[in-house]
NUROZA-877081 format. One line per 10 residues: number of its first residue (from 1); their letters; for each residue x negated, z, y negated of C-alpha. Coordinates in Angstrom, 3 decimals. Layout:
NUM> a> X/Z/Y; ...
//
This chain:
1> xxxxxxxxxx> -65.484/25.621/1.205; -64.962/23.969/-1.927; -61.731/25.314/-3.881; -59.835/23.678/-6.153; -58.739/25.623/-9.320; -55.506/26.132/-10.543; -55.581/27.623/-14.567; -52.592/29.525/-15.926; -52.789/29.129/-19.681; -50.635/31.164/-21.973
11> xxxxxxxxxx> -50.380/30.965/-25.149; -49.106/33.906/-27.369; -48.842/33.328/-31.081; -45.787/34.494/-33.755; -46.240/33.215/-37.679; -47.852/36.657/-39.845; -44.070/37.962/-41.143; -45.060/41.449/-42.428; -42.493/42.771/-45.356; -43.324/46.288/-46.660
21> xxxxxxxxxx> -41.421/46.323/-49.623; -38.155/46.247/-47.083; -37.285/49.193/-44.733; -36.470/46.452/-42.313; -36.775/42.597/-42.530; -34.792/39.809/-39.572; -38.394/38.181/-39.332; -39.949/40.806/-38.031; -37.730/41.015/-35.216; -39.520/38.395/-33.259
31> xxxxxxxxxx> -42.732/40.418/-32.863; -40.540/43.187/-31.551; -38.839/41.195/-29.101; -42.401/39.550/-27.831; -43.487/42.796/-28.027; -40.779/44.495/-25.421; -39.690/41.623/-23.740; -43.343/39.553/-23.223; -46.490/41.390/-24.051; -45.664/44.854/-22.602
41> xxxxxxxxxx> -44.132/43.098/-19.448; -47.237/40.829/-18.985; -49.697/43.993/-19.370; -47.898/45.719/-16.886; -48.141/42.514/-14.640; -52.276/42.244/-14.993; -53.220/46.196/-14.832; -50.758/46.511/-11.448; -52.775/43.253/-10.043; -56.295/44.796/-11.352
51> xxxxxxxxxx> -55.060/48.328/-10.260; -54.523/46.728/-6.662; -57.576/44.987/-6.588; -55.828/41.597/-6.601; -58.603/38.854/-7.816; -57.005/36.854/-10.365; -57.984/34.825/-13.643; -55.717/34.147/-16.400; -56.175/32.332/-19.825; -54.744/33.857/-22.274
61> xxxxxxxxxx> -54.781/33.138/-27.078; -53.811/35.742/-28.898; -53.805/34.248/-32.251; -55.018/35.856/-35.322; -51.574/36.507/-37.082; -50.329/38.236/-33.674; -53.296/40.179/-33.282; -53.441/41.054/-36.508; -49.478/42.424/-36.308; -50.233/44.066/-33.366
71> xxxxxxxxxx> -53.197/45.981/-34.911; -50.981/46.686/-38.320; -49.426/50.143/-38.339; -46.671/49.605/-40.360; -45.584/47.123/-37.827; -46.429/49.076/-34.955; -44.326/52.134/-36.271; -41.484/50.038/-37.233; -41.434/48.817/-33.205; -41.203/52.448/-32.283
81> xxxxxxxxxx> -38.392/53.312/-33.977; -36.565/49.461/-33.242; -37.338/50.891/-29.682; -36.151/54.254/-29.686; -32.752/52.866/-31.285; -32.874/50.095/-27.585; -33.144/53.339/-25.617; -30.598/55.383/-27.481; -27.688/52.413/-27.449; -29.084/52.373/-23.621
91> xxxxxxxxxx> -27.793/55.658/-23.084; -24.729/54.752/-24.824; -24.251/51.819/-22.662; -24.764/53.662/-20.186; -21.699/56.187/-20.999; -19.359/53.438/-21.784; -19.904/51.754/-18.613; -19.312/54.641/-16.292; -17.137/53.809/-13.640; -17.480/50.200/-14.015
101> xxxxxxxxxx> -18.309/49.106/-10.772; -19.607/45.422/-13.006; -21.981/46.585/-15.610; -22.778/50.827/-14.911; -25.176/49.427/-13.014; -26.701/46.641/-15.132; -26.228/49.533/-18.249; -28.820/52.007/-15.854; -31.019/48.984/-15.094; -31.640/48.303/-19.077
111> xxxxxxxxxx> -31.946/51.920/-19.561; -34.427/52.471/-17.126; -36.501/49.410/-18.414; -36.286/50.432/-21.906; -37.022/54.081/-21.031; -40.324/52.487/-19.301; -41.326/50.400/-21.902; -41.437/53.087/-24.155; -43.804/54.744/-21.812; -46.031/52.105/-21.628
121> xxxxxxxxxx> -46.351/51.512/-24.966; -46.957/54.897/-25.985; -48.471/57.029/-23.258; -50.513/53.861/-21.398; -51.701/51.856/-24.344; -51.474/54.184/-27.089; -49.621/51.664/-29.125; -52.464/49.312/-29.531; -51.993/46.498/-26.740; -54.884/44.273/-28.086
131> xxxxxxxxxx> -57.015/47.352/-26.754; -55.223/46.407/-23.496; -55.682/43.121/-23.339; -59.575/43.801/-24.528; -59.924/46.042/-20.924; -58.398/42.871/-18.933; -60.963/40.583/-20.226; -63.313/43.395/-19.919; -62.734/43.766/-16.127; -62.574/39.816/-15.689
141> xxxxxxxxxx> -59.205/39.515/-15.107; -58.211/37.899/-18.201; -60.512/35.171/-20.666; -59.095/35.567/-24.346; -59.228/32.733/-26.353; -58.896/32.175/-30.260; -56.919/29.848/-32.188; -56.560/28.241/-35.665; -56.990/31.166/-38.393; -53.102/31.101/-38.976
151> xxxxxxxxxx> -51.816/28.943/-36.420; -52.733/25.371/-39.187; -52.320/21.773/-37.460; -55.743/20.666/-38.279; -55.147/17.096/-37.684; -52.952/16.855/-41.009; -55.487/18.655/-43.446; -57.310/16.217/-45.504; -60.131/18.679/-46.482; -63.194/19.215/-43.861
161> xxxxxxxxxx> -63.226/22.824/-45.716; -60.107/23.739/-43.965; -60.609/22.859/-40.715; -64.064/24.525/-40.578; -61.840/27.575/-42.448; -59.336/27.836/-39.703; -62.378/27.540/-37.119; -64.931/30.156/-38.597; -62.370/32.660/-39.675; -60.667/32.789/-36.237
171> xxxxxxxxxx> -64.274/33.297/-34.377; -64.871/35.650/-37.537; -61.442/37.527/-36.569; -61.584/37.206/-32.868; -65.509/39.026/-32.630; -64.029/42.281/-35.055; -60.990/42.901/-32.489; -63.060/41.414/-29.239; -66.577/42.474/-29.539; -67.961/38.719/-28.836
181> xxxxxxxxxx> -67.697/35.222/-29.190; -64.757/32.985/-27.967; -65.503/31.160/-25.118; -62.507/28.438/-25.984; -60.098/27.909/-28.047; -56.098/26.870/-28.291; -56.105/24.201/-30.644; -53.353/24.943/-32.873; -49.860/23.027/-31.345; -53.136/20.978/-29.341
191> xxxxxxxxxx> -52.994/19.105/-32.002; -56.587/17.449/-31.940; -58.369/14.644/-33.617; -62.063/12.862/-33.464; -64.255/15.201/-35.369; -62.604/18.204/-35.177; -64.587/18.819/-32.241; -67.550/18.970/-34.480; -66.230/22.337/-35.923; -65.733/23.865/-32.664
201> xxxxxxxxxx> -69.074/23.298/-31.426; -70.561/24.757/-34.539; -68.928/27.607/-33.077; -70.059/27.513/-30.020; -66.584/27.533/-28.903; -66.915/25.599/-25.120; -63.928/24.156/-24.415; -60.169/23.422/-25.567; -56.475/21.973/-24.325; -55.107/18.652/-25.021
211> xxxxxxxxxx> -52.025/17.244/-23.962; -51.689/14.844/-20.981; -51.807/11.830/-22.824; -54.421/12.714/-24.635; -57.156/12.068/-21.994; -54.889/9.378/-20.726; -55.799/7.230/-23.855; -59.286/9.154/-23.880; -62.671/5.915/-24.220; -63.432/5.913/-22.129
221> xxxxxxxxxx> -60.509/6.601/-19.806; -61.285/9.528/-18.361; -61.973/8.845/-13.798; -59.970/11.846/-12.515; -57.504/11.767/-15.175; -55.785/15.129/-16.428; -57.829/16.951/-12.661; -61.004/17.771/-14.730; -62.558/17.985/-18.181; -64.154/15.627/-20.127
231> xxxxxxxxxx> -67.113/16.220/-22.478; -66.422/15.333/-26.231; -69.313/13.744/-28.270; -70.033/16.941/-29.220; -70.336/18.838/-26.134; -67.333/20.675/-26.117; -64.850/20.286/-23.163; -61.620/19.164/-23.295; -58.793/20.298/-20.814; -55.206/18.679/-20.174
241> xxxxxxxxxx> -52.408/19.636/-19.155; -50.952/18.973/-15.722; -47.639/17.149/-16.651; -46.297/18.300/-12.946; -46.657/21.826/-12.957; -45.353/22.459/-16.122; -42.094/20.241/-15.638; -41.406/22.882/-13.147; -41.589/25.962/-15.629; -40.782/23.989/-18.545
251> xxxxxxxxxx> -38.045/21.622/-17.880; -34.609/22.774/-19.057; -33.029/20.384/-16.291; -35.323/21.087/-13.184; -37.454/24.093/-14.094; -37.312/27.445/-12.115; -35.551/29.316/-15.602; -32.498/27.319/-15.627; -31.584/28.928/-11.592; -27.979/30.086/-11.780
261> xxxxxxxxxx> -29.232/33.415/-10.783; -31.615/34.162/-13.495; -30.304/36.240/-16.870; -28.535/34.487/-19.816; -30.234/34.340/-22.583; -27.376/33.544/-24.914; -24.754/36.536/-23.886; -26.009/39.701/-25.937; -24.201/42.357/-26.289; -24.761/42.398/-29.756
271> xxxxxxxxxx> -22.548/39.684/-30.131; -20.088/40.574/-27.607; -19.263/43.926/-27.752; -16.721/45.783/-30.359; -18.036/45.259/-34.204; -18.052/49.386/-35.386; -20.108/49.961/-31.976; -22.409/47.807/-31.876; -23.169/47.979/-36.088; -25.830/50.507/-35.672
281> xxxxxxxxxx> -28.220/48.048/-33.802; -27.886/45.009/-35.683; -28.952/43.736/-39.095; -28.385/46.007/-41.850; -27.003/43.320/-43.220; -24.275/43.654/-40.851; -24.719/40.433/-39.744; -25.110/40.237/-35.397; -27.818/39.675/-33.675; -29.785/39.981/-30.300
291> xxxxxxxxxx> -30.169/43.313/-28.861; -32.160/42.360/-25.808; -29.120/43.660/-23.704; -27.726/41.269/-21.447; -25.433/41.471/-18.996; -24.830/37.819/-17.593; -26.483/35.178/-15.525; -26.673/31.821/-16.491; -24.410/30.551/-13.188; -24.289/27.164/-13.963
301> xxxxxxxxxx> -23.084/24.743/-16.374; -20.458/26.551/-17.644; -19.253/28.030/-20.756; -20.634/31.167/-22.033; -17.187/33.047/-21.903; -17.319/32.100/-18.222; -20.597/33.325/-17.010; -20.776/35.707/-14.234; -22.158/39.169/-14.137; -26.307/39.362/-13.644
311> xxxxxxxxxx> -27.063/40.686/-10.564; -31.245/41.951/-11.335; -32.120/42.093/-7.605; -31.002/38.657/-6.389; -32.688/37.583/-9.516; -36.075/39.699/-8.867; -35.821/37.925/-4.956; -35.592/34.346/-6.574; -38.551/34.935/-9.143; -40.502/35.506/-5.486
321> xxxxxxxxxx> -39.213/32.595/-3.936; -39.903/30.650/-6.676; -43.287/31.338/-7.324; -43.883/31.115/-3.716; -42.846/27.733/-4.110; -44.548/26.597/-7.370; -48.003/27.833/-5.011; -46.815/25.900/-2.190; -46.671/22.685/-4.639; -50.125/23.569/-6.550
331> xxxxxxxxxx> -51.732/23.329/-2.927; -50.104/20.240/-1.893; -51.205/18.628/-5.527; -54.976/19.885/-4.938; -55.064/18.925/-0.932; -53.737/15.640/-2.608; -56.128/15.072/-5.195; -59.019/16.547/-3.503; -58.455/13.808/-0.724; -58.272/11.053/-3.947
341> xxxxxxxxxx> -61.217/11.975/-5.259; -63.523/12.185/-1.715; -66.077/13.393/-3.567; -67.402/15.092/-6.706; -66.203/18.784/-7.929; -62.859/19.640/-6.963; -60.132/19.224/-9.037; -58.213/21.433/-11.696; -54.450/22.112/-12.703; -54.153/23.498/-16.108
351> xxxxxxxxxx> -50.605/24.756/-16.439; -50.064/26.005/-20.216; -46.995/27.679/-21.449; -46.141/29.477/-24.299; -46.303/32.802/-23.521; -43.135/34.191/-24.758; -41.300/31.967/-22.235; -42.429/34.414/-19.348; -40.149/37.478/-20.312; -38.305/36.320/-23.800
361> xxxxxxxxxx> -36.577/33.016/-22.764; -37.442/33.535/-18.896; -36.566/37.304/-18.318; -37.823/36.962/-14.678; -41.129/35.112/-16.028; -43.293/38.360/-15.774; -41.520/38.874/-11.901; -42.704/35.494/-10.888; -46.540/35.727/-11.854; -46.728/38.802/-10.445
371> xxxxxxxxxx> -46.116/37.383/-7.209; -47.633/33.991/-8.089; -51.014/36.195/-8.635; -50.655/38.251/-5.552; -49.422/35.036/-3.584; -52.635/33.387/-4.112; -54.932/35.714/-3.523; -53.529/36.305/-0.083; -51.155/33.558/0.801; -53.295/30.210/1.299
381> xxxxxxxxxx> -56.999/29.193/0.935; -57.138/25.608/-0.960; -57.479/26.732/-4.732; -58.345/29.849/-6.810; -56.724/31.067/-10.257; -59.631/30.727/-12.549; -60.399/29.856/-16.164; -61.889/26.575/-17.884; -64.413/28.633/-18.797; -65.318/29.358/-14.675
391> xxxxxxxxxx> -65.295/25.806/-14.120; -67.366/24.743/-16.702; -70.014/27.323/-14.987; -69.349/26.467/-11.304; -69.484/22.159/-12.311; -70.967/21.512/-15.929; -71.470/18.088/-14.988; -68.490/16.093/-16.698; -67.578/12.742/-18.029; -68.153/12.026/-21.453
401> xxxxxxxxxx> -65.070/10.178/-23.358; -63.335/10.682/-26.936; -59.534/11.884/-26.910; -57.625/10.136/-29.524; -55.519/12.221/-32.203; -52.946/13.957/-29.886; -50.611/17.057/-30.046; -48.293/18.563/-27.637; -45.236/17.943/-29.506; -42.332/16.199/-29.245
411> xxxxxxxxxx> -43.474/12.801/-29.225; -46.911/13.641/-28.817; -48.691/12.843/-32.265; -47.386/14.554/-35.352; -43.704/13.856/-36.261; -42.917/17.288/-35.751; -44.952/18.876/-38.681; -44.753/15.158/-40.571; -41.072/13.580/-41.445; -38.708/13.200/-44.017
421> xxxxxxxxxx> -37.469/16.908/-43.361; -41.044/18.554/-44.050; -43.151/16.160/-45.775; -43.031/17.813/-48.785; -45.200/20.687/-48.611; -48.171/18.477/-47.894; -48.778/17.929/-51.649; -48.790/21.237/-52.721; -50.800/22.313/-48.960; -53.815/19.616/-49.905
431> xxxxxxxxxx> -53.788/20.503/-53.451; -54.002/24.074/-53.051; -56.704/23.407/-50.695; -58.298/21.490/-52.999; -58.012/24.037/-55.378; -59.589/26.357/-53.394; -62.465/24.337/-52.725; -63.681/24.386/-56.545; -63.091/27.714/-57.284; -65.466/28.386/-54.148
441> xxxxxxxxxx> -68.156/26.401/-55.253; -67.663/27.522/-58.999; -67.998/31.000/-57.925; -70.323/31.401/-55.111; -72.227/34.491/-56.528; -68.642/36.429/-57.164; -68.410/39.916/-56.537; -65.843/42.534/-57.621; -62.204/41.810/-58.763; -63.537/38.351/-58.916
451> xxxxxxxxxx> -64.664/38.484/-55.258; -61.462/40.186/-53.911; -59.531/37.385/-55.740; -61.041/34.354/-54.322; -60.387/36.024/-50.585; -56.783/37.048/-51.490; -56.694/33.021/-52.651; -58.242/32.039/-49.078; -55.955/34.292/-46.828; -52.698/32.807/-48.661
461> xxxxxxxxxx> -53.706/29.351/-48.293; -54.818/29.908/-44.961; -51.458/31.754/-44.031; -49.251/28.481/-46.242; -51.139/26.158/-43.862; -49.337/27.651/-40.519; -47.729/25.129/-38.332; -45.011/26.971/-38.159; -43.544/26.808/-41.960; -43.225/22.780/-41.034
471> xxxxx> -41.501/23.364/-37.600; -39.440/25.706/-39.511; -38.804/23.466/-42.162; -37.418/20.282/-39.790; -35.568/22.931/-37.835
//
């Protein structure tokens, strides 16, 4: 029988925030959160499935600026102590809350999960979880792919030299932590233009994402539309995302994370509880902020001082309905299609999410691919979770067509990281650039201080060009 393929694509990246002359920086926070609430969750999810001998496939980046965090030690000892502090206002929680019949239990629930973490983290993976995610794609679970150097929307840099940077430096990075080449890529935002395929292929990098318009509009158009690849005019193969499946994850109107049932993200106890408690766990500042404790659900369209109290095990039931549901619809689409396209290789759904939606935003996220995993492995027989990169293998024969310049922002082109908010760092980004091209050429011999100069030069233009400075910028 001829499957179809359905390919879960997540995408974990954070900008490089790293502040050593600080004994604690706001910043920094946001690996910590992705850190307990995403990447430790999501571990946990894969090794149970490869521990039960559950045959699954997911795509997974980890960008160079995460894994780069994630290997730093400073960082790494900083989490430990931002997680001991969870565990120990955990137990505090839990004394307050004694007796109420409400929230004792919801205070033991966090405690428990925290308490776990912290197992995980240290006694599991040692505190190095790119290790981890090395032994998934080891066991063939899991297909790690690369990404821009630092995360750079190549379709806005003016200089070939920093395109091919941001290539060769991530396939540079990603063979030191990985031990070989990537096999695709995340095109930074999938923002992609003609050419820049050029630079992949000199990478041998064998396939990428583009958004769903972006093979809509492909010359020429594309037969099976977003359902398979297309070949580029170099040889690289270009995926797109399924606009249907991820309107059900994504969508803040119909998706599965706005349920009533599911957690809150926006009630923290940080900000709601008593100001002298609670100062020990937010900024030094003083200033509030998230904890990560939570003890509402998002019950409907309501105000947040009317949300009801979160009930985990209603929620944990829901995450299992709904992922039974979103593999009910993913058969339906592929029995569909597959009848469409009579013959030829069957098709594929590429479903790409950001990663930190599945655990940050989406507290049940890591719940609900645990059973969409174990779901389709036992539960129905049309399709198979597998990567680009099996597909490719199993049907190499593809169409060729050209994508136009795309992205998968709002709008779809580049207004996000180009308007009348941001616009101005593109002068300095381009001239720095080319800056940075003639002192390259005008010391290609260098060695010594003059050497470790021109690569300290590199890494901070490389690290200026992030995306995320300009999304940060219009913000």
């Amino acid at each position: 029988m001829s499957y179809g393929a359905l390919s879960i694509v997540l995408h974990a990246h954070l900008p490089y925030v790293r502040h050593p002359e600080y004994p604690e920086f706001l910043e920094e926070d946001w690996l910590y959160e992705a850190i307990t609430e995403t990447y430790l969750p999501l571990l946990e999810v894969f090794d149970r499935c490869v521990d039960d001998a559950i045959p699954f496939r997911i795509t997974m980046t980890l960008t160079p600026p995460l894994v780069g965090m994630l290997r730093d030690e400073l960082l790494m000892s900083r989490y430990a102590k931002r997680l001991d502090a969870l565990c120990e206002l955990c137990d505090k929680e839990v004394h307050r809350t004694r007796g109420d019949a409400r929230f004792g239990p919801l205070a033991w629930h966090y405690r428990e999960h925290l308490y776990h973490l912290r197992r995980l983290f240290h006694d599991r993976y040692r505190r190095d979880l790119v290790s981890a995610f090395k032994r998934l794609q080891d066991a063939g679970a899991v297909e790690i792919i690369t990404c821009g150097a630092t995360h750079g929307f190549l379709p806005l840099m003016v200089h070939p030299e920093s395109i091919r940077a941001q290539i060769q430096v991530a396939c540079m990075h990603y063979r030191m932590h990985f031990g070989r080449d990537p096999r695709g890529i995340w095109l930074p935002e999938c923002g992609y233009a003609p050419g820049i395929d050029r630079y992949l292929a000199a990478e041998n990098i064998r396939f990428f994402f583009v958004d769903s318009h972006a093979l809509a509009n492909a010359v020429p158009r594309p037969r099976r539309g977003v359902y398979a690849p297309v070949y580029t005019p170099s040889g690289v193969a270009a995926f797109a995302r399924d606009p249907e499946s991820s309107m059900q994850v994504w969508s803040a109107e119909h998706g599965y994370p706005g349920d009533p049932v599911y957690r809150e993200f926006y009630r923290d106890i940080g900000w709601d509880l008593d100001y002298d408690y609670i100062r020990p766990y937010i900024q030094s500042t003083g200033d509030r902020k998230n904890t990560g404790i939570k003890y509402f659900r998002i019950t409907g369209k309501v105000a947040l001082g009317e949300k009801e109290p979160y009930d985990p095990a209603a929620a944990r039931a829901r995450a299992e309905a709904h992922a039974g549901n979103f593999l009910f619809n993913r058969t339906k689409q592929i029995e569909f299609l597959q009848a469409s396209f009579r013959e030829g290789p069957p098709p594929i759904v590429i479903s790409p999410y950001d990663a930190e939606l599945y655990g940050h935003w989406w507290y049940e996220g890591p719940i609900f691919l645990d059973h969409l995993i174990r779901k389709a492995a036992r539960d129905q027989d049309v399709l198979r979770l597998k990567s680009p990169v099996d597909y490719l293998s199993e049907h190499p024969e593809q169409q060729l067509a050209q994508p136009p310049m795309s992205s998968w922002g709002a709008g779809g082109y580049a207004a996000v990281w180009l308007d009348e908010g941001n616009d101005w760092i593109y002068r300095y980004l381009h001239k720095a650039s080319e800056r940075m091209i003639e002192l390259a050429r005008m010391h290609q011999d260098a060695s010594g201080v003059t050497r470790r100069a021109l690569n300290q030069a590199a890494r901070e233009l490389l690290l200026a060009q992030s995306s995320d400075w300009a999304f940060i910028s219009l913000r």
